[in-house]
Every structure is written in C-alpha cells, then in structure tokens.
Residue, then its C-alpha position, 0 to 999 in steps of 0.5 A: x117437442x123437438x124431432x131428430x132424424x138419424x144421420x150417422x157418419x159411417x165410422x161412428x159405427x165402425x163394423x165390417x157390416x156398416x163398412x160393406x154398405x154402399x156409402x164412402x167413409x165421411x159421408x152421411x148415410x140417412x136412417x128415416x122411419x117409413x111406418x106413418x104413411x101419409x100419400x100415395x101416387x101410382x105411376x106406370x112403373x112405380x108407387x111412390x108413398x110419402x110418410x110423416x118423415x120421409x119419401x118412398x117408392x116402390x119399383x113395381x117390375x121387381x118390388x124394390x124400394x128406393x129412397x129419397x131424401x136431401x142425400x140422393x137429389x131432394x132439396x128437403x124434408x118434411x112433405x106436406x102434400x104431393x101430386x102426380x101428372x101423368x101428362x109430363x110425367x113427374x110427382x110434385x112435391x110440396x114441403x111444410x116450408x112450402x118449398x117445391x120440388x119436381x121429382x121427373x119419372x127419370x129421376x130429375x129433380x128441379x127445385x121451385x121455391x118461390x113461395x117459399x123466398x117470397x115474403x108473404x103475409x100470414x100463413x103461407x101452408x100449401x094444403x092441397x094440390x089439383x091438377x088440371x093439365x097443364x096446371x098444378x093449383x096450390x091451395x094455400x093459407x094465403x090464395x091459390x097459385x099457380x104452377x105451370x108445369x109446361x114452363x116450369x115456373x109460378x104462372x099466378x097467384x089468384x087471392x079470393x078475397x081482400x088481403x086484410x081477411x083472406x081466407x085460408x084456401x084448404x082445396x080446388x077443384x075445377x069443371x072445365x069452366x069454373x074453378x072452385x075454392x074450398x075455404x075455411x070460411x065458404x067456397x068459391x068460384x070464378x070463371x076460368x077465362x075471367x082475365x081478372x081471376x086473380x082479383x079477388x072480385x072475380x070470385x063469389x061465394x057460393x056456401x058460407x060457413x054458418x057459426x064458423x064451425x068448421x073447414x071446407x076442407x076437400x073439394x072434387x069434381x066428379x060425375x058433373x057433381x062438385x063434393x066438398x067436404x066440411x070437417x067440423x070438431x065433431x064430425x064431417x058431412x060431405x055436401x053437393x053442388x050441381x047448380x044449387x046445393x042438396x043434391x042427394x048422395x048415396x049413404x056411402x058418402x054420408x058417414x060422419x067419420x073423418x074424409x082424409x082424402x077425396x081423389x079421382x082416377x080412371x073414371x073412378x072416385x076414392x074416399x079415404x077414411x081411417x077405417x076403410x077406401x071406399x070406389x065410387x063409379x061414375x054414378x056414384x054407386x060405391x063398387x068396392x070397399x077395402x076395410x077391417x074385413x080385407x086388412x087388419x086394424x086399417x088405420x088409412x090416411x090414402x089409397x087408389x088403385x092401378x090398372x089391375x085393380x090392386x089397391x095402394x093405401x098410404x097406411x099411418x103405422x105399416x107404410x104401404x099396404x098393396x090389397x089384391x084378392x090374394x090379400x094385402x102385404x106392406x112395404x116398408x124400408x128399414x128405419x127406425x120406429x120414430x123420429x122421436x129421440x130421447x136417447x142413443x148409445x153404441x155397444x159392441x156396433x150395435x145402437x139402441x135409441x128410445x123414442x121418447x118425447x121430450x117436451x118443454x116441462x117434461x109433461x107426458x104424452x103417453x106416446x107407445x113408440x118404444x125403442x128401436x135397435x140398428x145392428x149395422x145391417x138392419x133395423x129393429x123395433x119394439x113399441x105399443x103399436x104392433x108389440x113384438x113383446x108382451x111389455x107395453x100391453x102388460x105393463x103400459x110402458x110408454x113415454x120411453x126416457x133414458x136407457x143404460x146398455x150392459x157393456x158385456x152383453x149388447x143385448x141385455x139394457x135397461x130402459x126408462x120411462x116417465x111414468x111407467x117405471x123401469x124395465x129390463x130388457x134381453x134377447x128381444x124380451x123383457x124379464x123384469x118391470x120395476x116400480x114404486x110398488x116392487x123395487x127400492x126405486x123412488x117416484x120424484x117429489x110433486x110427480x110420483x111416475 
C-alpha cells in the first residue's frame, strides 16, 4: 500500500489566506498528519512527541507547537524510535532507514548515517535505543552499536552471536557492570570492561527461547532487578533477573495485555499498555495509573511524567495528551487525517482528499480513516475513529476511494467507497447514502461492493 505525504507548492492553492502564511511562492510547505502518536521525550523546556509520520514538540513556557521535518533541518522522515540525553542535552532520532539525526536543545541538527551508507547483511532495523551516559546503545536486527555522544560519531559495533545466525537485537539494558541484550532468540549479557565486548564470544546467554514462541522484546534495569518482556502471539509475561530468573513481581506487572513500552525517570519506572500507564517506585509498588477512568478511550503507545507530576502520553489517535488533576488536554498540529491518499481535488481554494488505501488488487482493508478537508487556513477531518458525523457508525463507511466536488458549491461532494457504497456529503454532514439496495447504482461482476 503506497503512503503520500501532502506537500503543496504555494501557488497550486492560490488564496489570500495561503498567501498571508509564512512561506515564499515556489517553496514546499509540508501538511503531515499528527494524530498517531508513537513517542515521547520531556526536556526542561519542552515535550517532543513523535507520530507514525511526523516530528512534533511542545514549548512548555507558552504551549506552542513547532514542527519538524526535512523542510526546517531534519534529514528525513519516518522516525522509528528516539531517545533523549539529558547530559548533552539533545533528542536522538532513529529513522526506519536507520539514518540518524542528533536533534540539540538549541535546535542544531547533525546527521550520523553510517548505518545507513554501510552494507551490512541481513536486517539493519534500529528497534530500541538505551542511554547510558556518555552512551547511546542501538539495538539493531544485526547487533548493538555504539553511538558516543562526546564525540559525536559510531564508537563500535558489538555482534552477540556468529554472523551466519545472529540474532536480532530488539533492546539493552545495563547495571553499571554487565550489559544486557534482549533478542529474538534469548538474552544475553557481557561484561562492560570485557575489551572483546564486540566478539561475539563475550556474550552468554542467560534465557533461550524454549519453541521459538516469541520475542525478548523490552528489557529495563530498575530497583537492582532486570525486566525484560517476552511478547508472544498471544500474550506478553514480564520476567525478572537478580541472579537467576523467578523473582517474583507485584500483580501490576504480570497482565498479559501488550507492554509497548518500559522507561526509567527520576527514580521512576513507566509501563505503557494500550489501555493505561502504570509508575512503579523504586520498590516496585505501582503508585499511579493513568487509565480509561482519567482519559476516554486511552489507546497509549508512550508516557512518563515531568517534574510536576504531569503525565505526557504519546496517544496512537489524539497525538499528545498532558493529564494533570485537572484532566487531561491533547496537542495535536493542524494536518490531515492520514498519510493515506486515494484521491485530491481543489475547488473555489478549498482541498478535499480522501484516505483511502490503495492496494495492489484493490482488496479491502476496511480502514475508517475517512477524508479530511484543507480550507487554506486549517485543517478539517471526518473519519470512523472520533466521528464528527453520524456516517461511519450508521452506515459503516470505510475504505473511502474516489470523490467528485460540486463545482458551485465547495461544500457539497460525493464520496466513494470500495464496499460501503456512496454517499452525499454538505456543510459538514451527510444527507443521503446510496447503494445497491435504494439507488440504480450497480455492484462490480465477482465483487458486489
């Protein structure tokens, strides 16, 4: 399935509005959707949130939001992971190409992409990042390397096992002592003044992987305990190291739902589950949870807290949600619904595009991302996550396809989907659906919808 991302040259929408922002005819002006929030990182002045698309952060002295992308210092798009060191004071960003950014308080990006130029076999996915210091571990789908921050550049590379069946390194944690791999096969460990950390001999594994059920994917050490997580197909079990494995742990941290998260702060350990975050102390005790009792529908990918006590959570249809006692709020920069594109048009300066997939095929994915609606000013959207309108509920509308806009009245369109039939759209509300059932219209030969 192909992804567009919306870059409009100024004077395809010709209106006094697009003319008054702050970008010059000719240049590039990026429309990126926000809502699928995948990260967060709290700085002292800011909280920088990462989505499925994009790069957010949010000025905490005025609540503003600035972007950032390849048009304003970024060198590309697509963040896999990040992580931010307070000691040199900069966020590292980790693309799906493995290309790196360094992203300073200052707003200094320097560029690291020597994974990336470097022909390695097999995978060569960054997963995870751990700081340690003066270090940044990268767990990759080949071994772990190396960033060293000081001197800006790839200190090493250690690989854990022979490289005709090298695992794929999913996350690292270390004790001062031993560093710790979390695989897809086991974890390991060696010895941090081991000077041949980076032969895979220096490494043993401490659990295997009994029937290749799952991944070792999440590993934390916190409270002299290391946690790592095994996800399998159907459920995750956390498991603990302090010597031997079997150490108990509280009932908090023994659910099955999905850990998509495990971070340390301030003496303060955070668990992200789609349905809540849970803060341990130092003994374990879990002493908040944030859930569907504090925030409606949660659907969490990430959270911590600052040093208020305020929550930031990296929400996978709202952006960034802030919960304090008064609440919660979500911060979300104008864009459209989704990355997804099946068709545009301009009427009278305003643009309308429907996000529907396009597959090879043209088999359904029943995606409810709906359509969205730029007026040159603002952005607009209509979909079957958060319905503005009473079509997706009542009529199932999904898989959006085509469009046709009323050239005298912008506001007045018909939208097309594969499978859900047809349905009229004006002033922000839908007031007619057709299909087989109530219309001349036709289903195809082989594929009725």
């Amino acid at each position: 399935m192909k992804r567009f991302f919306f870059l409009f040259v100024s004077f395809c929408l010709s209106l006094p509005a697009l003319r008054a922002q702050p970008f010059a005819i000719g240049n590039w002006r990026e429309h990126l959707p926000y809502l699928q929030g995948k990260a967060v990182a709290i700085t002292a002045d800011r909280v920088y949130c990462a989505t499925a698309d994009g790069l957010f952060a949010l000025q905490r002295s005025d609540n503003s939001l600035r972007r950032f992308s390849k048009l304003n210092g970024l060198n590309d798009f697509g963040i896999q992971t990040f992580i931010y060191s307070p000691d040199y004071k900069v966020l590292v960003i980790a693309y799906s190409n493995t290309n790196i950014d360094l992203l300073y308080d200052d707003d200094k990006v320097i560029n690291l992409s020597d994974i990336k130029r470097k022909n390695i076999p097999g995978s060569k996915v960054i997963n995870r990042m751990s700081a340690d210091g003066r270090y940044i571990y990268l767990s990759c789908g080949f071994g772990i390397v190396v960033l060293d921050l000081q001197r800006r550049e790839i200190k090493d590379t250690y690989y854990i096992s022979n490289a005709s069946a090298s695992p794929e390194i999913m996350d690292v944690a270390s004790d001062a002592t031993w560093l710790y791999a979390a695989a897809d096969d086991g974890v390991y460990r060696a010895a941090l003044n081991d000077p041949f950390i980076a032969n895979f001999n220096a490494w043993t594994k401490i659990l295997g992987d009994t029937g290749n059920q799952g991944v070792f994917n999440h590993a934390e050490f916190f409270s002299n305990t290391l946690l790592v997580n095994y996800n399998r197909a159907a459920s995750d079990t956390l498991l603990a190291w302090n010597g031997s494995w079997g150490q108990a742990l509280p009932p908090e941290l023994q659910g099955p739902a999905r850990k998509l998260n495990f971070q340390q702060a301030g003496g303060e350990l955070y668990m992200t589950e789609a349905s809540g975050l849970s803060v341990f102390d130092n003994a374990l005790a879990r002493i908040r949870y944030i859930d569907g009792t504090l925030v409606t529908a949660p659907d969490f990918n990430d959270g911590m807290e600052d040093a208020s006590g305020d929550a930031w959570i990296a929400d996978k249809t709202r952006g960034l949600l802030r919960v304090s006692a008064n609440g919660y709020e979500n911060f979300l920069p104008e864009g459209p619904n989704s990355p997804r594109c099946a068709a545009m048009q301009v009427v009278d300066g305003t643009l309308w595009v429907i996000h529907g997939p396009k597959n090879r095929g043209w088999r359904n994915a029943y995606q409810y991302d709906g359509f969205s609606v730029f007026s040159g000013s603002n952005w607009v959207s209509y979909d079957g996550k958060a319905a503005q309108t009473p079509l997706f509920p009542q009529y199932n509308f999904y898989d959006n396809m085509s469009l046709a806009v009323d050239p005298s009245d912008k506001n007045h369109l018909f939208i097309g989907s594969s499978g859900a039939g047809l349905i009229e759209f004006k002033n922000g509300q839908v007031i007619a659906h057709y299909d087989t059932a109530n219309s001349p219209i036709q289903g195809q030969f082989g594929n009725p919808g």
